[in-house]
C-alpha positions in Angstrom: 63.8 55.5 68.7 63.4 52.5 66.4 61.4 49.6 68.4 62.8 45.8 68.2 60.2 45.1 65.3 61.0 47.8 63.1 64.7 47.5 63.2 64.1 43.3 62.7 62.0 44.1 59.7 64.0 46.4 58.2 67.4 43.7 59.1 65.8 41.0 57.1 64.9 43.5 54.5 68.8 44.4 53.8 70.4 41.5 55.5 68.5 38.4 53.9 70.5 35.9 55.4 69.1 36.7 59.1 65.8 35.6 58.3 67.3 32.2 57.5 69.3 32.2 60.0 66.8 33.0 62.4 68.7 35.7 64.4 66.1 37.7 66.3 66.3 41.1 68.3 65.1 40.5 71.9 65.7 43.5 73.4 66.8 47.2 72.8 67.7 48.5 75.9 70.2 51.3 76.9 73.7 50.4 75.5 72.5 46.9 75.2 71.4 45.3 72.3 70.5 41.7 72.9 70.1 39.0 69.8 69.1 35.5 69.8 69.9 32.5 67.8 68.9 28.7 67.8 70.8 25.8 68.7 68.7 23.7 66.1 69.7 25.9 63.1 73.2 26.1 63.9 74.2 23.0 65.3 77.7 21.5 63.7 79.3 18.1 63.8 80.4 18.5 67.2 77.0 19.5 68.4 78.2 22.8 69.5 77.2 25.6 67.3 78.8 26.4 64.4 81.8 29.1 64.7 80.7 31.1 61.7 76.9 31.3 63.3 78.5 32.5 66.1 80.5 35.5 64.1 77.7 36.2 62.5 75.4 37.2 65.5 78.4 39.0 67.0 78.5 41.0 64.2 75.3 41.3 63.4 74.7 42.4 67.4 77.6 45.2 67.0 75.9 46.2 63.5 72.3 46.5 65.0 73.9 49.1 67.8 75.8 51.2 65.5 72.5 51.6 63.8 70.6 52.7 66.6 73.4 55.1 67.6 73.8 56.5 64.3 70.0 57.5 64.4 70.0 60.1 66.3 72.4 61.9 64.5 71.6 60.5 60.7 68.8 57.8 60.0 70.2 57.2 56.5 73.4 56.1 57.1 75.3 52.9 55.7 77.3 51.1 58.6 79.8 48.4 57.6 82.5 46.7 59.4 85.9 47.1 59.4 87.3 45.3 61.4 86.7 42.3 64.3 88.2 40.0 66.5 86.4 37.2 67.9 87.9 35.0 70.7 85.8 31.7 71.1 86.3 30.7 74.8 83.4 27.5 75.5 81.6 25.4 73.3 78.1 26.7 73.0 75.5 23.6 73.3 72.2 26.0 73.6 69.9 28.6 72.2 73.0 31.8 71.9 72.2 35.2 72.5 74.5 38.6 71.8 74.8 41.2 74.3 76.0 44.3 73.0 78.7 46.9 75.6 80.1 50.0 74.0 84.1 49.6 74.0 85.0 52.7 75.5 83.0 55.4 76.8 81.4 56.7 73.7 81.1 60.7 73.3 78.1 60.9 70.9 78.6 64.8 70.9 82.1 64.1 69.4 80.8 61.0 67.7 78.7 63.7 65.8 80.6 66.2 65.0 83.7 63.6 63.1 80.7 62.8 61.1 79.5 65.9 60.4 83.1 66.7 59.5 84.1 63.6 57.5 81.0 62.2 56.5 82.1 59.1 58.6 83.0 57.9 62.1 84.5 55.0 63.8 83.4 53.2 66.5 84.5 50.2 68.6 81.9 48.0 69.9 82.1 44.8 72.3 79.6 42.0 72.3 79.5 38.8 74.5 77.8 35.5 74.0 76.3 33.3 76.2 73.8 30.3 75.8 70.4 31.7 76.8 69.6 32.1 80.4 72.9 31.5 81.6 75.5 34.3 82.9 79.0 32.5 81.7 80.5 34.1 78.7 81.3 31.8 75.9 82.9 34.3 73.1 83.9 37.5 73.2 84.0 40.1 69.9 85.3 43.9 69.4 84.4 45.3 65.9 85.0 48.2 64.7 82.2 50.3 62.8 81.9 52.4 60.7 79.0 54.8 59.7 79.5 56.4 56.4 77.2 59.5 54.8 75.3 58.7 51.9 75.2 61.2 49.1 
């Protein structure tokens, strides 16, 4: 399985624009995928953080777990998004972090053979934000994935 380091590396590799942004991966763990970003960088007028820095680490959350669960069955697969809805709830006034939560309860046997089959899967993925070390969710995203097989 790919370790926090490798998979950040290899983000700001194909993903420039998290390294500027300073999105980091701070923990891989079960279904969870947890990313953090910085009040400082992505503070807006309001001094709340900017709505588009928060779609972007919602996204960028959901992204980084269809890639770990597309490893197992193909480690050189390109995963876009097709689709997402993000409902902002609170202001966020703190360093964010994106928790990751699989939408449904996610055969990876079937998962594996639609890809097999099609050379692509769907998958729904959840993520919540909340300001670091606090439990009160503050925007709320379902994407949906997709893992396509490169020829």
């Amino acid at each position: 399985m790919m370790d926090k380091e490798y998979l950040q590396d290899y983000i700001e590799e194909h993903i420039p624009i998290v390294k500027e942004m300073d999105f980091s991966i701070v923990e891989i763990n079960g279904n969870e995928v947890m990313v953090e970003g910085p009040y400082e960088k992505h503070i807006n007028h309001r001094n709340s953080i900017f709505g588009g820095s928060i779609s972007s680490l919602l996204i960028l959350a959901g992204w980084t777990k269809m890639k770990l669960m597309m490893e197992k069955i193909d480690n050189n697969t390109s995963i876009v998004i097709q689709e997402s809805n993000v409902k902002y709830l609170r202001p966020v006034l703190g360093d964010f972090v994106a928790i990751t939560k699989i939408s449904e309860e996610v055969d990876m046997l079937k998962i594996e053979k639609i890809y097999k089959k099609f050379g692509k899967v769907r998958v729904n993925i959840e993520v919540f934000l909340k300001e670091k070390g606090k439990e009160e969710i503050l925007a709320e995203f379902v994407g949906s994935f997709v893992a396509l097989k490169n020829e």
